[in-house]
Backbone as CSV, one residue per row, in Angstrom:
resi,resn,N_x,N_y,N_z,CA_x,CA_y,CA_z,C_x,C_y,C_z
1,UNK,82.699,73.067,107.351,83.098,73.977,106.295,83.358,75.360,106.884
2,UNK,84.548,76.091,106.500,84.496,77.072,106.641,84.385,78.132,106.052
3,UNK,83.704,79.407,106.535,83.179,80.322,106.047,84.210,81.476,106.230
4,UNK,84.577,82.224,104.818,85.375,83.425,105.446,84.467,84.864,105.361
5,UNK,85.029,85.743,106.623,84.813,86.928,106.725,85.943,87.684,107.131
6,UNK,85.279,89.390,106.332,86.196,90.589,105.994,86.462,91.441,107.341
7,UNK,87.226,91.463,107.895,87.731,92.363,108.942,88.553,93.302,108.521
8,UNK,87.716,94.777,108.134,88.713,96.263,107.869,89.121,96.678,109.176
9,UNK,90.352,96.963,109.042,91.152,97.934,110.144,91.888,99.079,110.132
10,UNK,90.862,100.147,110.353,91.935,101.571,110.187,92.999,101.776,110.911
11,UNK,94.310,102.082,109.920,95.493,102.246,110.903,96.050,103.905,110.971
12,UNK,96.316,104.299,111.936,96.934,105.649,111.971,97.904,105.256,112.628
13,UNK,98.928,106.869,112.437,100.448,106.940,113.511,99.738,107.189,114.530
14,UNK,100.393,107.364,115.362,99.871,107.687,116.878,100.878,108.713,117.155
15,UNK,100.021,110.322,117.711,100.661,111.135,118.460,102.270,110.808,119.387
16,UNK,102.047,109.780,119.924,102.888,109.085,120.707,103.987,108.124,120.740
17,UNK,103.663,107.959,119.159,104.586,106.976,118.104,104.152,105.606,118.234
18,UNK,104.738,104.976,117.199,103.524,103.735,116.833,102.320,104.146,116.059
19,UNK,101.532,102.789,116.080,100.357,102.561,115.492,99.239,102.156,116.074
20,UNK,98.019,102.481,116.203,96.430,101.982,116.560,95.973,101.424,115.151
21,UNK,95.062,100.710,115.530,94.300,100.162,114.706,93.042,99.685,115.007
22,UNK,91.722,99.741,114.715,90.604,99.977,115.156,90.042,99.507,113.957
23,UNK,88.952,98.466,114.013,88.172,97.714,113.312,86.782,98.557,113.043
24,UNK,86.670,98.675,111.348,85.662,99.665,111.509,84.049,99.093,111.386
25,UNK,83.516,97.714,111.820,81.891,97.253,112.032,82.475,96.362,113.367
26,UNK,83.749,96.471,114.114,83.494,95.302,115.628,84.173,96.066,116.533
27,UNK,83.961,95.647,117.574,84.533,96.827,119.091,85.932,96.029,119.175
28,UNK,86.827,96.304,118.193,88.148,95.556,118.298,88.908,96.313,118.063
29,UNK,90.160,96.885,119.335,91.395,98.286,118.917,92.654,97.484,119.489
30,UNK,93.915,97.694,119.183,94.859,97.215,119.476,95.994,98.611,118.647
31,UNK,97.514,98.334,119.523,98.156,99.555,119.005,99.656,98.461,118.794
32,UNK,100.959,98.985,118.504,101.855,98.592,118.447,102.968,99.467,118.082
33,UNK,104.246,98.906,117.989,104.960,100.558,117.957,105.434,100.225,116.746
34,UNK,105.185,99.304,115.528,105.470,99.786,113.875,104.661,98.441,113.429
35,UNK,104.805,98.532,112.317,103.740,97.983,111.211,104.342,96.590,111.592
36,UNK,105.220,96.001,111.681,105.137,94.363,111.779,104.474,94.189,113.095
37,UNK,104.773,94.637,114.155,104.202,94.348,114.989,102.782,94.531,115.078
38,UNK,102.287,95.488,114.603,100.995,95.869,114.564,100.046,94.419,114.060
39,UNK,101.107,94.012,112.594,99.992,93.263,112.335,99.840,91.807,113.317
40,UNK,100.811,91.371,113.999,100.636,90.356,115.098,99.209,90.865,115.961
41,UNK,99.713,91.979,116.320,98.317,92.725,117.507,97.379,92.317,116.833
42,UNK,97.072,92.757,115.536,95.582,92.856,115.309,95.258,90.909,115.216
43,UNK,95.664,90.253,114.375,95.534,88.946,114.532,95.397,88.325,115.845
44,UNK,96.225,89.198,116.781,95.990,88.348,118.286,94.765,88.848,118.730
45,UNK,94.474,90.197,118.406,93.076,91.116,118.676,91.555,90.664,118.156
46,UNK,91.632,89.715,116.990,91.221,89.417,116.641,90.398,88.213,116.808
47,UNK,91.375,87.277,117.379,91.181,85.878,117.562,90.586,85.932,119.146
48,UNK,91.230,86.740,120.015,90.794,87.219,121.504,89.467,87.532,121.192
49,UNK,88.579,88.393,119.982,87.473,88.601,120.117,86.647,87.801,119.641
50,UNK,86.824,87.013,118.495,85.781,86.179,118.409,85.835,84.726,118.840
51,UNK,87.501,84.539,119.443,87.424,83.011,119.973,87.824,82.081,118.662
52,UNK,88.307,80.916,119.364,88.461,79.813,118.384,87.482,78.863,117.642
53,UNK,86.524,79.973,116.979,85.614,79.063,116.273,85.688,78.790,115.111
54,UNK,85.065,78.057,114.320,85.370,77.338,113.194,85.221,78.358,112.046
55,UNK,85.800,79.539,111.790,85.411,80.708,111.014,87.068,81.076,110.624
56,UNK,87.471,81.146,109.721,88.707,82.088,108.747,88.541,83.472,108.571
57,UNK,89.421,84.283,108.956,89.146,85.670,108.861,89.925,86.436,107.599
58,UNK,89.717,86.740,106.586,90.627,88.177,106.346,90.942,89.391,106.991
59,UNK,91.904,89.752,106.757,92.116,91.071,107.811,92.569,92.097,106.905
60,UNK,91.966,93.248,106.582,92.607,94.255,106.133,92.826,95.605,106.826
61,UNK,93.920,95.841,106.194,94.598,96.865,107.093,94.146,98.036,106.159
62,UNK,93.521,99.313,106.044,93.729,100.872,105.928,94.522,101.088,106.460
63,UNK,95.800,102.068,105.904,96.901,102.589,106.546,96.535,104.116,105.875
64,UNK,96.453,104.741,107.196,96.232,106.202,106.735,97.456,107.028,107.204
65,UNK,98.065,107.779,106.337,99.174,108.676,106.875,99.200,109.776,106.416
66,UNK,99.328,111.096,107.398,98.916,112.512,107.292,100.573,112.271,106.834
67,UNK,100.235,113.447,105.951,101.780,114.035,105.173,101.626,115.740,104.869
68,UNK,102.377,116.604,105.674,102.687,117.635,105.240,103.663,118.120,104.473
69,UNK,103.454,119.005,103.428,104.620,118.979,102.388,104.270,121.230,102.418
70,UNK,105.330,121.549,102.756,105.230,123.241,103.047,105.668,123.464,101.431
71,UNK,105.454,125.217,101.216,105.585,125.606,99.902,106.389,126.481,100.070
């Protein structure tokens, strides 16, 4: 039987362009240079960390984006 668990992932832009994403309760970071790709990373980031065991993951993404708006 499998059991599912919640994997949150904060996403920011990156200074440098693209995206990071950083898991906020497991030592799991991965970056990519836009949102489709990103979400491959984190799924591949994901599976690299806990291995192919008999466990289903959700993955959620936080997408945080700074927005300046002048007056």
């Amino acid at each position: 039987m499998k059991r599912e668990r919640e994997i949150i992932f904060l996403v920011e832009e990156s200074a440098e362009g693209g995206y990071n994403a950083r898991a906020l309760e497991y030592s799991i970071y991965t970056e990519a240079e836009d949102l489709e790709k990103l979400r491959d990373a984190v799924k591949d980031a994901v599976k690299c960390h806990f291995g192919e065991e008999d466990l289903s993951y959700i993955i959620r993404l936080h997408i945080v984006k700074d927005e300046v708006i002048l007056v």
